[in-house]
N, C-alpha and C positions, 0 to 999 in steps of 0.2 A: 395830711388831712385838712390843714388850714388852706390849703389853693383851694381843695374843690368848695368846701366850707364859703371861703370868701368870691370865688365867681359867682357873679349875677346868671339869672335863669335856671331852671330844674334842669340840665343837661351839662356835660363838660362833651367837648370832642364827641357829640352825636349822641354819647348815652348819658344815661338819667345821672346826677349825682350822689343820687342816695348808693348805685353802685359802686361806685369808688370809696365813697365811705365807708361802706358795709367792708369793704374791702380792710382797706387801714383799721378801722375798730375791729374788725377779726384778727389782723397780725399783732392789734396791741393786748389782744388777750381776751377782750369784753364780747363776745362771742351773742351773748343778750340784744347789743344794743346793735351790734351787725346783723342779726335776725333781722330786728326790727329795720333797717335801712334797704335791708336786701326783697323785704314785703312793701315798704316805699317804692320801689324801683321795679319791682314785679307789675304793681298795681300800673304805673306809667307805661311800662309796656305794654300790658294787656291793653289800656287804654287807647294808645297809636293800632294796637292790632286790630284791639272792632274799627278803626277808621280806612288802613290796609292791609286784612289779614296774609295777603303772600310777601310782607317786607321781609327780606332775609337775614336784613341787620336787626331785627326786633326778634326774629321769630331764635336767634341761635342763641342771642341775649336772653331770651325767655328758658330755652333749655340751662344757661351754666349760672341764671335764678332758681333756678327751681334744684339743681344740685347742692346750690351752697346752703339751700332750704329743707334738704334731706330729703327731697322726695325724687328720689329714685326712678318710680314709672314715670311721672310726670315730665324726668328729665331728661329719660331716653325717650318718650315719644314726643316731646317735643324736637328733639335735636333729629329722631329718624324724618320727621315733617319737615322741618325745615331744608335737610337736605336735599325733598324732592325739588326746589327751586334754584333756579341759577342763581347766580351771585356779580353782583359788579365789582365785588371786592373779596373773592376766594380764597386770598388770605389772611384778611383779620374772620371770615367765616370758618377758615383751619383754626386759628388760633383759639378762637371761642369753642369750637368742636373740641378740641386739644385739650383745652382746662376742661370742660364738660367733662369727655371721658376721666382725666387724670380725678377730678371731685370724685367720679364713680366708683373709682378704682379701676379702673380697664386702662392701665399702662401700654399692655401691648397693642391696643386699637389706637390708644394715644400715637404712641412713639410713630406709627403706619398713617394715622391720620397728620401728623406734622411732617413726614416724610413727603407722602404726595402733593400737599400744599407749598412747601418747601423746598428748593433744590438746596443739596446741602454747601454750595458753597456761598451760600446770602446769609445775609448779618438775621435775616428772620427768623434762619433756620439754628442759628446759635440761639437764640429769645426762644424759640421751641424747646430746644433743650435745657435751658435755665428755668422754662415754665415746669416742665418734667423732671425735674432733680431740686424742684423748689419744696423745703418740706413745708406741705401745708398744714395749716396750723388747723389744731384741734383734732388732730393723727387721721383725718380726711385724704390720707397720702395714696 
C-alpha cells in the first residue's frame, strides 16, 4: 500500500489510486476504509467517463467498482455496457470482467470469461486462475 501511497498523481499504471488502496486495506481487514477508497476511485472514473463515455478501460473499472461497492445491478450493467465496445486491450478488459464476475459470485461465467481471454498456456491465464481461487476477503468469494 505504501508504493501507491507514495507515487505522485491520482493514477498508478492508468488507474486511479485509490483502487489499489481500496484494494490492500480490504486484504488488511479495514473493509470501512476500502469503501471509502473504492468511492474515491469510482467518483474518478465516472469523472473521465462524462469526458469519454465509450473508454473501455474506465467503463470495466467502473463495473469491478461498483462490485466491491455491493452493488450488484449497477455492476452487471455496467460490465454488460462496457462489453458492447471493442477493447485495445482484451485482456486486462478479461481480467477486470474476471474479478467483476468472481466479486459477484458467477464463478462459472468467470472461469469461461478467463478462458476466452486467455489461451491456457500464457502466464495470464495462470493470473486468471490465482484471481479465481483467490479467497476474497470479506467471504465476497
Amino acid at each position: 500500500m505504501a508504493v501507491f501511497q507514495a507515487s505522485t498523481g491520482e493514477a498508478f499504471f492508468g488507474f486511479p489510486k485509490a483502487y489499489y488502496i481500496g484494494c490492500s486495506l480490504d486484504l488488511m481487514g479495514r473493509q470501512d476504509a476500502a469503501t471509502a477508497e473504492w468511492r474515491q476511485a469510482l467518483k474518478q472514473v465516472e469523472t473521465a467517463l462524462g469526458a469519454q463515455p465509450d473508454e473501455v478501460h474506465n467503463l470495466i473499472l467502473k463495473a469491478v467498482l461498483l462490485a466491491h461497492l455491493g452493488d450488484r445491478d449497477g455492476a452487471d450493467r455496467a460490465l454488460a455496457f462496457a462489453r458492447q465496445f471493442p477493447s485495445e486491450e482484451p485482456g486486462m478488459q478479461g481480467y477486470f470482467a474476471t474479478a467483476t464476475l468472481t466479486l459477484l459470485g458467477r464463478k462459472a461465467e468467470a472461469v469461461a470469461e478467463a478462458k476466452a481471454c486467455w489461451p491456457r498456456s500464457t502466464a495470464r491465464s495462470k493470473a486468471a486462475g490465482a484471481t479465481l481461487n483467490f479467497p476474497w476477503p470479506g467471504g465476497r468469494s
